[in-house]
N, C-alpha and C positions, 0 to 999 in steps of 0.2 A: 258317595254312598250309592249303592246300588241295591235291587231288589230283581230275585228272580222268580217265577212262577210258569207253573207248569198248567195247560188247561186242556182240553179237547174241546173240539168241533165237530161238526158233523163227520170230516173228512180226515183230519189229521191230528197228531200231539204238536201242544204250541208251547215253545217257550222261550217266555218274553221278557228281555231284558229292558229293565228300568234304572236310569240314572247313566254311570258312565262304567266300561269299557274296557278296562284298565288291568295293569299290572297286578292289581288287589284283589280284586276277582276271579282271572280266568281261572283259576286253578277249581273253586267253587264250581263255577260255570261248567267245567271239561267234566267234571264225575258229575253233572247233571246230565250231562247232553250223552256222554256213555250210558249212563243206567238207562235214559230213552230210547237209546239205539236197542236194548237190548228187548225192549218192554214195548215200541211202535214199529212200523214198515211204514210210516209217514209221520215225517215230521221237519214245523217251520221253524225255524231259528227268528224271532220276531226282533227287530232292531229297532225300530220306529222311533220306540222312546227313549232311545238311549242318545244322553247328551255328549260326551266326549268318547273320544275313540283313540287307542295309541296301538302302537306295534304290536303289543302283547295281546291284543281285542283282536287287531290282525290276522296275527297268525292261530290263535284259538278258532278263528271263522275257519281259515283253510285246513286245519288238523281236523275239524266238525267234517266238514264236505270230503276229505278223504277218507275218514272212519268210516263215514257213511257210506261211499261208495263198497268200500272192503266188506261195510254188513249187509250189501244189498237195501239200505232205507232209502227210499224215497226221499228226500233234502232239498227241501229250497230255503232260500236265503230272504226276508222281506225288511230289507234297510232302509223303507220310509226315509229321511231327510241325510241317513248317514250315507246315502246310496253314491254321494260323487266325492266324497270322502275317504271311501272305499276303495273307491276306483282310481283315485289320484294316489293313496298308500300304495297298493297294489304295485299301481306301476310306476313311484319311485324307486319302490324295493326288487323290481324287476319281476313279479310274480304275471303268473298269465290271469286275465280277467275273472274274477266274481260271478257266476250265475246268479245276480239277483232278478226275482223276481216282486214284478210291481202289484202283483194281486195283496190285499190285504189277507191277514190270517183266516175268516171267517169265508174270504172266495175260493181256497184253495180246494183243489180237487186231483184223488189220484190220476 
């Protein structure tokens, strides 16, 4: 079971995945993270609390970072505990590294 929500900061749109990751989700998750692209010029992608992660969580993180570059939004990634998780998927799957960042949602700044 997962929960998504949307918040703002002083600096950016946050949206923070809770629970897991998964094949059941990302499709929810991806027209969340479009309509923000279309509605922010910053925003975190918050992993923190998310307990499992599988391929499909994967690749919905790297199609986020490449919309975003295409819309011009500002994107960081903040994978709190999923952060070497990421980074061991990544590069089984032969993908080039994650820009995660270790600031939490509330430090970020343009």
């Amino acid at each position: 079971m997962s929960t998504l929500s949307i918040h703002q900061t002083k600096h950016e749109s946050v949206l923070r995945v809770q629970g897991d990751l998964n094949f059941a989700v990302v499709q929810g998750l991806h027209l969340q993270l479009l309509k923000l692209f279309n509605d922010s010029r910053y925003i975190c992608l918050d992993l923190s609390e998310v307990g499992s992660l599988d391929l499909a969580g994967l690749q919905l993180v790297y199609a986020a970072l490449a919309s975003a570059t295409n819309m011009q939004v500002r994107f960081r990634i903040h994978a709190g505990a999923q952060g070497e998780r990421l980074k061991r998927l990544s590069a089984f799957s032969g993908l080039p590294s994650l820009p995660l960042d270790a600031l939490p949602p509330e430090a970020g700044s343009p």
